[in-house]
Residue frames as qw, qx, qy, qz and C-alpha x, y, z in Angstrom:
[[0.000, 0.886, 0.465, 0.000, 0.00, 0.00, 0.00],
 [0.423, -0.700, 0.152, 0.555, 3.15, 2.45, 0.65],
 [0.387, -0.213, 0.553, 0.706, 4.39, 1.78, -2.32],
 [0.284, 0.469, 0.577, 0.605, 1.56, 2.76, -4.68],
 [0.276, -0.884, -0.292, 0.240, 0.91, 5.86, -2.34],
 [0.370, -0.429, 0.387, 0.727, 4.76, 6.70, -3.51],
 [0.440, 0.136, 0.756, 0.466, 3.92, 6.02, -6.77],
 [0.060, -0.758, -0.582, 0.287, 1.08, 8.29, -6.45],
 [0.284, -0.900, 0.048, 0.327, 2.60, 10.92, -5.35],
 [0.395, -0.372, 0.537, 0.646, 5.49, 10.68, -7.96],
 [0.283, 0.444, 0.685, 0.504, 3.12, 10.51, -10.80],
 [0.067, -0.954, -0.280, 0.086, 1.46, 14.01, -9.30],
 [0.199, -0.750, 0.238, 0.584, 4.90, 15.60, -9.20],
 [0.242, -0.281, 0.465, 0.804, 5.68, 14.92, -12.50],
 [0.252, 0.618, 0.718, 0.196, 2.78, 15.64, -13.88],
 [0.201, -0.904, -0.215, 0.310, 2.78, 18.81, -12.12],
 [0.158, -0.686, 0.338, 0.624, 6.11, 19.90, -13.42],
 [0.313, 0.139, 0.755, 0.558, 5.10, 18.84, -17.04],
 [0.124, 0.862, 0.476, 0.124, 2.26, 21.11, -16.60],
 [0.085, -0.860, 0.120, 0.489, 4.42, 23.95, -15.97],
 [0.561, -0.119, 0.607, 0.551, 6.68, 22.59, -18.81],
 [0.350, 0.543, 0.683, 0.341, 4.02, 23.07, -21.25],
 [0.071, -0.884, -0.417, 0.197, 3.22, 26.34, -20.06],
 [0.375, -0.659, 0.383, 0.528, 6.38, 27.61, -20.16],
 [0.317, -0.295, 0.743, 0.510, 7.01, 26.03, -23.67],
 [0.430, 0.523, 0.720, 0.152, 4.04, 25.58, -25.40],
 [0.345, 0.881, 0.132, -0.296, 4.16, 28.94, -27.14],
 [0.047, -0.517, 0.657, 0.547, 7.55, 27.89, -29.04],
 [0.267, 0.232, 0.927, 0.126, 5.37, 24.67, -30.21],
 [0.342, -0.170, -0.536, -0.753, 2.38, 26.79, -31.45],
 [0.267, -0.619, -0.735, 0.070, 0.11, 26.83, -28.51],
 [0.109, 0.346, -0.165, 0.917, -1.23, 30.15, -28.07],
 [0.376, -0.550, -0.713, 0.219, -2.66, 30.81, -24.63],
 [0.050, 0.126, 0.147, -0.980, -3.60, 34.58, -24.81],
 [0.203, 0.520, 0.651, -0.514, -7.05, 35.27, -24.80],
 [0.198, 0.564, 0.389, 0.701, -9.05, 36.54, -27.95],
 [0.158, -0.399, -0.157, 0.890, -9.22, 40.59, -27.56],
 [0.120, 0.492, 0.611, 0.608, -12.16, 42.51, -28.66],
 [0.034, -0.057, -0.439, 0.896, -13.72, 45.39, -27.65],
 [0.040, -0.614, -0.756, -0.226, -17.28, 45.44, -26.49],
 [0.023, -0.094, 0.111, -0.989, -19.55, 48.15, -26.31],
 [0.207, -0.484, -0.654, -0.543, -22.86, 48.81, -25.18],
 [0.050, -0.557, -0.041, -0.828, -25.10, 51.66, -23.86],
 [0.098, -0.358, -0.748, 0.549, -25.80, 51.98, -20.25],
 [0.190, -0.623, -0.286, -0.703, -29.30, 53.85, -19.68],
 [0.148, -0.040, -0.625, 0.766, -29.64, 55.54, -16.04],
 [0.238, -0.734, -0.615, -0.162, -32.90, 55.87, -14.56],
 [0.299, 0.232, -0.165, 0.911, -32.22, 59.21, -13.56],
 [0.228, -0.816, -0.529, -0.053, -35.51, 61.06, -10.91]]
């Protein structure tokens, strides 16, 4: 039971530091993780008494 608790737990850490990997690296590979940018508008009306 110890041992697949290790096993565990080693398979979270490197998972974990492959997710930073990717992050880090996936924009030389052609992953782009910036948000799409647009600008919205629309009119506010105040009820004004």
């Amino acid at each position: 039971m110890g041992r697949l608790i290790k096993f565990l737990l080693y398979l979270i850490c490197l998972l974990f530091i492959g997710l930073v990997a990717y992050a880090y690296l996936g924009p030389f590979f052609g992953a782009d993780f910036s948000a799409p940018q647009s600008e919205i508008s629309e009119p506010v009306i105040l009820d004004v008494n």
